[in-house]
TIDO-662773 format. One record per residue: z, y, x of N, C-alpha, C in turn; residue in one letter. Coordinates in steps of 0.001 Angstrom, whole numbers, plus 500000, padded with zeros to 6 digits. Atoms other than C-alpha are relative to their C-alpha. Layout:
ZYXZYXZYXA/...
// end
This chain:
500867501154499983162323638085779656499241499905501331X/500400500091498709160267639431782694501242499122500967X/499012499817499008163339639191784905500597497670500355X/499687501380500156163835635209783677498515499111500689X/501028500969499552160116634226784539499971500342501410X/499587499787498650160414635881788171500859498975500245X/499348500330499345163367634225788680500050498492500126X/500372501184499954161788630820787805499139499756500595X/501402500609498689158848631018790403501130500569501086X/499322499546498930161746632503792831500636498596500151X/499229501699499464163722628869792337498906499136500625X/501741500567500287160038627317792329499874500037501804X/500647499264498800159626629394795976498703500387500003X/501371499397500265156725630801794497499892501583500272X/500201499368499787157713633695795001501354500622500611X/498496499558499522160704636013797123500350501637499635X/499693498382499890162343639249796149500215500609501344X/500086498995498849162243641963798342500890501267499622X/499511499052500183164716644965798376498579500948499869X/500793498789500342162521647999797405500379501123500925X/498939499243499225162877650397800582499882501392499213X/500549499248500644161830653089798208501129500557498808X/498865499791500859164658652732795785500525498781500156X/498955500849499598167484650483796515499745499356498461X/499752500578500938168023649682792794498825499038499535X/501304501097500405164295647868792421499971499127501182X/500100500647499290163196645152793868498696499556500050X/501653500424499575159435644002795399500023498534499751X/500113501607499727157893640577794929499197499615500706X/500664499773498847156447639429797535499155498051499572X/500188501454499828154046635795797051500480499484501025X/499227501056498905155456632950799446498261499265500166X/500436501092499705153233630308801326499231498844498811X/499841501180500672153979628060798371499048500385499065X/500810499588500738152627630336795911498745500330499892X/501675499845499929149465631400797434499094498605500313X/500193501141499549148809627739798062499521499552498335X/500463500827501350149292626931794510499055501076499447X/500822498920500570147254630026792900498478499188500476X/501356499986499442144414628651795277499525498578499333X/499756501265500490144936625113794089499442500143498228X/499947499833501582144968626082790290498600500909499733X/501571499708500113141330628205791354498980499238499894X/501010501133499829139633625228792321500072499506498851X/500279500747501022140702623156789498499513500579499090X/500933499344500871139535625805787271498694499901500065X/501284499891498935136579626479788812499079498470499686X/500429501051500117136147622446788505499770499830498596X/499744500168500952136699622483785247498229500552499309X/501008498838500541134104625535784554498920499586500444X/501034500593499362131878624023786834498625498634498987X/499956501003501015131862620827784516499128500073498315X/500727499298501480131328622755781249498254500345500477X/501200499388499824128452624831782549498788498990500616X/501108500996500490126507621447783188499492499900499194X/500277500346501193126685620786780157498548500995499189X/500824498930500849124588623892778990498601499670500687X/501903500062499207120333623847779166499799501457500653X/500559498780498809118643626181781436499968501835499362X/500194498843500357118073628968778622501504500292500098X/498222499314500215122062629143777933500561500396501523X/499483499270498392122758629367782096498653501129500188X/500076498779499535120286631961782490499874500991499316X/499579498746501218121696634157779280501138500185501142X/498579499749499639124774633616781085500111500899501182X/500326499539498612123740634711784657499543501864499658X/500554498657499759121806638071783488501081500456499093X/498807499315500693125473638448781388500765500669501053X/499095500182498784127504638341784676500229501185500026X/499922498415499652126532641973785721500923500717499098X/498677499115500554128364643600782592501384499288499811X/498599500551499912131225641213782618500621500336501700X/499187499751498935132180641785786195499814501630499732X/499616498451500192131771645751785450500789499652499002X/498857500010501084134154645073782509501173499434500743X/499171500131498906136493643376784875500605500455501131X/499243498797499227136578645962787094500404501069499751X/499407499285500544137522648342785109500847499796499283X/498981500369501030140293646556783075501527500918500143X/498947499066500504142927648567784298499556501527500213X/500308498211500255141508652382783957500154499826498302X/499329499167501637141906654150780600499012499318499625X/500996499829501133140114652990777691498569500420499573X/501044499452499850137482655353777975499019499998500935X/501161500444499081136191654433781097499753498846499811X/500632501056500713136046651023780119498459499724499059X/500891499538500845133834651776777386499254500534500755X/501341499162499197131457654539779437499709498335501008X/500650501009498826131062651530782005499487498681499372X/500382500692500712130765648830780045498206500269499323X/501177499747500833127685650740777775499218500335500875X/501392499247499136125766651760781097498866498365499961X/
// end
């Protein structure tokens, strides 16, 4: 299934394989032009989107949200370590 969605941002030119000099039999993906173009494209409109919403909210709900930030970006930076550090970082 991986191997089918690669090879539909590779028609796309979203993205280009790369021999693997590491082992012949794998192969690297490397973003294109096209792709980091659109990724940046698809930030903004988010972004616009989120922007949009968070009008919407009164002053107490944006500044719950703001003194949230701090443990959500520590939870975000730890998403890929083990489990357990997650957790220890998260509860500091």
């Amino acid at each position: 299934m991986l191997s089918r969605v690669v090879a539909g941002l590779a028609e796309k030119g979203l993205v280009q394989r790369l021999q693997d000099p590491a082992d012949r039999r794998a192969a690297v993906l490397e973003v294109t032009g096209d792709g980091k173009r659109l990724r940046r494209r698809i930030q903004r409109e988010r972004a616009a989107v989120l922007d949009a919403q968070l009008d919407r909210l009164d002053v107490a709900d944006r500044e719950q949200l703001l003194n949230a930030l701090p443990a959500l970006e520590r939870l975000a930076a730890c998403m890929t370590r083990e489990p357990e550090a997650v957790t220890r970082e998260v509860q500091r």
